[in-house]
C-alpha positions in Angstrom: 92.8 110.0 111.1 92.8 113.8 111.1 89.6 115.4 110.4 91.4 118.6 108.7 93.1 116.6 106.6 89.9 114.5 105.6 88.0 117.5 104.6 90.4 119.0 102.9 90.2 116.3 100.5 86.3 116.4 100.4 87.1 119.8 99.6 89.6 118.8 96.2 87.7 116.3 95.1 84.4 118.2 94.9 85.4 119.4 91.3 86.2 116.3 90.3 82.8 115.1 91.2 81.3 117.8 89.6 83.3 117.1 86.4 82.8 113.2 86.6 78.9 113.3 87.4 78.5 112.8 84.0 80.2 109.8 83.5 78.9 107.9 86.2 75.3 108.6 84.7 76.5 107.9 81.2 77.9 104.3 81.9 74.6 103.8 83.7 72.7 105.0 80.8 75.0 102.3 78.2 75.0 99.3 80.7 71.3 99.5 81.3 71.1 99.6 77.0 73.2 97.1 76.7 71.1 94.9 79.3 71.8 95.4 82.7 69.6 95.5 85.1 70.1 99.1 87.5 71.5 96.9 90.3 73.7 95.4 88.7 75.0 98.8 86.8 75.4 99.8 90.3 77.1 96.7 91.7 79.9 96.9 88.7 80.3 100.5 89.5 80.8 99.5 93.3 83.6 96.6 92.6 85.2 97.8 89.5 85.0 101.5 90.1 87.1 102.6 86.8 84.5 104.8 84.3 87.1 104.1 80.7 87.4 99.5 82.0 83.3 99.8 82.6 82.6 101.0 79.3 84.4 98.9 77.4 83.7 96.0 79.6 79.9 96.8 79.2 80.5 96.9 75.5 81.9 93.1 75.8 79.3 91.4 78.2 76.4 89.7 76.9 78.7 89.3 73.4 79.8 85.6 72.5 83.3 86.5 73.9 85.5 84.2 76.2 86.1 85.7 79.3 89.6 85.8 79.6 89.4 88.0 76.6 87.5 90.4 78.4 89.4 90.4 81.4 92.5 90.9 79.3 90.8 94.2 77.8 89.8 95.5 80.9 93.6 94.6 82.4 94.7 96.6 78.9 93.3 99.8 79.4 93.9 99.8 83.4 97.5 99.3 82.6 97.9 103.3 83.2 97.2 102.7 86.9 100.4 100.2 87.1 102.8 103.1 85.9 100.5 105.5 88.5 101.4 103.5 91.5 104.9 103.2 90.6 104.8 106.9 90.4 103.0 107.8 94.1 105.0 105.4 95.5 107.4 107.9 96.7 104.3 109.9 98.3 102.1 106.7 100.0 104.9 104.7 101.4 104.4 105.4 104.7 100.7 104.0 104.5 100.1 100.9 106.1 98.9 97.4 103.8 95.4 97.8 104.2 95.3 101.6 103.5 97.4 101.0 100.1 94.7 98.2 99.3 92.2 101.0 100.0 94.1 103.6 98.2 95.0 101.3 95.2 90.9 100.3 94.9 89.7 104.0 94.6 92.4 105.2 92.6 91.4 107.3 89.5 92.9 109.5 87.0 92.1 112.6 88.3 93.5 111.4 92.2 96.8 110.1 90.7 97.2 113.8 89.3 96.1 115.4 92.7 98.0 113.3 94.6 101.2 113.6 92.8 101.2 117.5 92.2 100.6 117.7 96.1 103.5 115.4 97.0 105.8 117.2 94.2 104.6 120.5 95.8 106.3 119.2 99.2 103.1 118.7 101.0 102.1 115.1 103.1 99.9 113.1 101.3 98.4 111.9 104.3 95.9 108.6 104.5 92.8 110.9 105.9 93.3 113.5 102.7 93.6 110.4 100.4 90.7 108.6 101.9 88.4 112.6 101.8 89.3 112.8 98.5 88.6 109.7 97.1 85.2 109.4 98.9 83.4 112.5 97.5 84.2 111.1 94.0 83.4 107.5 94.4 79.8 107.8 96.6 78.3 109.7 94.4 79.8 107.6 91.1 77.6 105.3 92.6 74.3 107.7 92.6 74.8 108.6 89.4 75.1 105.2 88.3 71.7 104.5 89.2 70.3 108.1 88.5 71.7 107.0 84.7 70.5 103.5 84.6 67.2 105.2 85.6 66.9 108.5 83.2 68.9 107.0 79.9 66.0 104.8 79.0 64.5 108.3 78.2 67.8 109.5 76.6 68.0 106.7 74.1 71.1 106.3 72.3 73.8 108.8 74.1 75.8 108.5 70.9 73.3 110.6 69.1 73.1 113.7 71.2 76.9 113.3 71.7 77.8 112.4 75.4 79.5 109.9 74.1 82.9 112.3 73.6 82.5 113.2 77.2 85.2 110.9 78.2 87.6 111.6 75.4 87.6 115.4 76.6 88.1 114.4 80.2 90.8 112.6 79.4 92.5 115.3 77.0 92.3 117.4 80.3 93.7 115.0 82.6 96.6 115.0 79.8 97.0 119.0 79.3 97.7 119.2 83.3 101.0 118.4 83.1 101.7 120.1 80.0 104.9 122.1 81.5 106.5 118.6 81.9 109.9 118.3 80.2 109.7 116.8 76.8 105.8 116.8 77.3 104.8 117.4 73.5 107.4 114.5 71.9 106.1 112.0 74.4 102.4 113.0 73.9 103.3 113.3 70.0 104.8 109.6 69.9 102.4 108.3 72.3 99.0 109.4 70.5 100.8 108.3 66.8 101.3 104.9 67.7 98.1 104.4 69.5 96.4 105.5 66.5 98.0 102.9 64.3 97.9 100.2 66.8 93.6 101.1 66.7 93.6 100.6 63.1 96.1 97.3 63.3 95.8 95.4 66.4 92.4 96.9 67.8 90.7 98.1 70.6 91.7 98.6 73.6 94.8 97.1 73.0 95.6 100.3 71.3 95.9 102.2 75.2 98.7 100.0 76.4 101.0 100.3 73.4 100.7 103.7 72.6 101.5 104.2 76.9 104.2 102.1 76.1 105.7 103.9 73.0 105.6 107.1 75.0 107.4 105.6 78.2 110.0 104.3 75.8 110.7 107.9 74.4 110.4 109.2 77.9 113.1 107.0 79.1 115.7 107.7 75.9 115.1 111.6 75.8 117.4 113.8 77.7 115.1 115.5 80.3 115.5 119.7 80.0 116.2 121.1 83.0 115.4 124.5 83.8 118.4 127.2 83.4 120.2 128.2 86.4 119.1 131.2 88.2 121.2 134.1 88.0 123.7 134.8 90.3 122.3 137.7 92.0 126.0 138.7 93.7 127.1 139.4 90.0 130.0 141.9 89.5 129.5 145.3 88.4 
């Protein structure tokens, strides 16, 4: 494992963590509301490690609701990371089985993103940067976890002082970061439509998937733009 590489993913991550603090104490904050215990806030953060699938798993435990239905949710609105492995593929194949496992397990929004403009960019995405990287977000999820299940009994309700939109913003970020994609606002356009009807007819979070769905769909039938031609700079005269 190279050591330069390792730290130069502490390094990249470091804003993330900064960024994500927030929602690592906030899902500790709800899942001790909702009847957790701290521990066990912790322990879900620690298996499941995925801040949208904990919140709207929390939401569901304790509820009279089979458990296939909530492992279905859950399944629903990690569906993303299926289309994000295809994606890297191109950029992790040369890690062995058990560092995919690894790499799979802490695999988050913002890493997918980091990890695929660095491989687009030409640059290895080696194991050690992967590993740095995904470390200095996921420890301290874990801290904050607790530090939330902890300090949100004093908060009360987080919906009233408005954390709650915390993760919608993060999200919308995630989303504007590959902005100069070809055909980025039709596929964004379709894709938020039809996951707004799908919220108001078949429910939540069943809404995620078919609105990701819609906008692959689109992706796949839209001619992709390609940048003009640079000019020839021989040109006569």
């Amino acid at each position: 494992m190279s050591k330069a590489d390792f730290f130069e993913g502490v390094r990249n991550g470091t804003p993330v963590f900064l960024s994500a603090a927030p929602f690592g104490a906030l899902f500790g904050a709800i899942a001790v509301a909702n009847g957790q215990t701290i521990a066990e806030a912790v322990l879900m953060s620690m298996t499941i490690f995925a801040g949208a699938s904990q919140l709207v798993g929390i939401e569901l435990f304790g509820q009279n609701i089979a458990p296939w239905v909530i492992v279905l949710s859950i399944f629903a609105v990690n569906f993303r990371h299926i289309l994000y492995s295809a994606a890297m593929a191109p950029f992790v194949r040369h890690f062995t089985a058990v560092e995919k496992f690894f790499a799979f397990f802490v695999l988050t929004d913002p890493q997918f993103a980091e990890t695929l403009r660095r491989g687009e960019a030409g640059r290895k995405v080696s194991f050690s940067w992967y590993i740095g990287f995904a470390l200095v977000i996921y420890i301290p999820w874990q801290v904050m976890t607790a530090l939330g299940g902890v300090f949100g009994q004093l908060i009360g309700d987080p919906k009233v002082i408005g954390i709650d939109v915390l993760l919608p913003i993060y999200f919308m970020a995630l989303v504007l970061g590959f902005r100069k994609r070809p055909n980025f606002l039709s596929v964004v356009a379709i894709s938020g439509a039809v996951s707004v009807i799908a919220y108001h007819t078949v429910g939540s979070p069943w809404h995620v998937s078919i609105g990701a769905l819609a906008g692959m769909a689109l992706a796949a039938v839209l001619p992709v733009k390609r940048a003009p031609a640079a000019r020839d700079t021989a040109q006569e005269g």
